[in-house]
N, C-alpha and C positions, 0 to 999 in steps of 0.2 A: 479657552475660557479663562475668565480673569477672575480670582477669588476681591470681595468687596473689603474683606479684611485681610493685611496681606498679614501681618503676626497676631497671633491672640496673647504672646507670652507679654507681662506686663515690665514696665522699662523700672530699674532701681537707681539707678544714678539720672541725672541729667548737667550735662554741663552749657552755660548759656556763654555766649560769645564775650559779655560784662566781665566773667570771671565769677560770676555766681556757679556755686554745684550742689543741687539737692540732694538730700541722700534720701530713700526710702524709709520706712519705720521697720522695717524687717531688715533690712542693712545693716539699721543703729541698734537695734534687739543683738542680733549676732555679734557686731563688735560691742557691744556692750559701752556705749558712746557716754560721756558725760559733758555735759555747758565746762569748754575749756579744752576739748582733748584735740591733736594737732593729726589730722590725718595725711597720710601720704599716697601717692601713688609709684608702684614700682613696675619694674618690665622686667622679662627675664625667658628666653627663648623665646622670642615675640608675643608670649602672654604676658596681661594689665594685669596687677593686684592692687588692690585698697587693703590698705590696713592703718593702724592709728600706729603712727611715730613716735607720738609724745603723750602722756598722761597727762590731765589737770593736773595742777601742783606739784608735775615734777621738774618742769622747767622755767626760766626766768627771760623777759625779755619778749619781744614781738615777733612772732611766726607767721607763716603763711600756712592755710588750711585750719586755721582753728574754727571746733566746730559749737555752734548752740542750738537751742530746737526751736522751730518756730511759733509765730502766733497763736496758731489754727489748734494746739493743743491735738494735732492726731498721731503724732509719734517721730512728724518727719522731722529731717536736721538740715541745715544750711552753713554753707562757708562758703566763703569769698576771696579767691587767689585767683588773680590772673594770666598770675605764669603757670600755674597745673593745669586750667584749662586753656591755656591757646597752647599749650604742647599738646592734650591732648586732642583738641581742633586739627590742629596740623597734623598729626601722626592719624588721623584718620581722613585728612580731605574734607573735612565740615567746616561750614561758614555759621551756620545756624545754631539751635539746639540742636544739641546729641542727645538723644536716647538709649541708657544702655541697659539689658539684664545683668546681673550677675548670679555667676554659677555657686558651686559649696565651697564653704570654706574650708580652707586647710593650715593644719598648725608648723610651725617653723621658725624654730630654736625661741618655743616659747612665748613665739607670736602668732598673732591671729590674721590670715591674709583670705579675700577672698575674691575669686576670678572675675574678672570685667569680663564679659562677652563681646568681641568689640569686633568680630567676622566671624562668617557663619564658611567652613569647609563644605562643598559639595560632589 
């Protein structure tokens, strides 16, 4: 039997092959995001985390990942780096959008990081 939805769980990132990356509005709630903050991705025992690298107004100069929210006024945020997503394309085999969950955050040395789901162990 083949189920007709294969996940019900709902996707919080998306990374588009352009270099566009959506964040969800419960993403940008958690990190606590503001128009200007420079978010990163990091790995670490083959787990992803997101977290913001750089505050509005604490750095000077053009980054890659800065983030602002969009049109639609419903909470979500947008950046545009094409080198975070086509590493993250490649380090997972995707051509297309990627859809990803993320799990709970956790704090470290004072920062705020929170788990990509990016394979499922079975």
């Amino acid at each position: 039997m083949k189920s007709l939805i294969p996940s019900s769980r709902k996707h919080d990132l998306v990374f588009h092959s352009d270099g566009r990356i959506d964040i969800s509005a419960k993403i940008a709630r958690v990190l606590s995001l503001n128009p200007g903050d420079i978010i990163g991705i990091s790995e670490e025992q083959g787990e992803w985390f997101l977290h913001v690298r750089l505050r509005a107004g604490c750095y000077s100069g053009r980054h890659d990942g800065k983030v602002f929210p969009t049109a639609r006024g419903r909470g979500t945020w947008r950046t545009q780096s094409v080198k975070m997503t086509s590493a993250i394309l490649k380090a997972s085999s995707s051509a297309g959008p990627l859809r990803l969950p993320c799990g709970q955050p956790i704090i470290r040395d004072n920062n705020k990081y929170i788990t990509i789901i990016h394979h499922i162990k079975l």
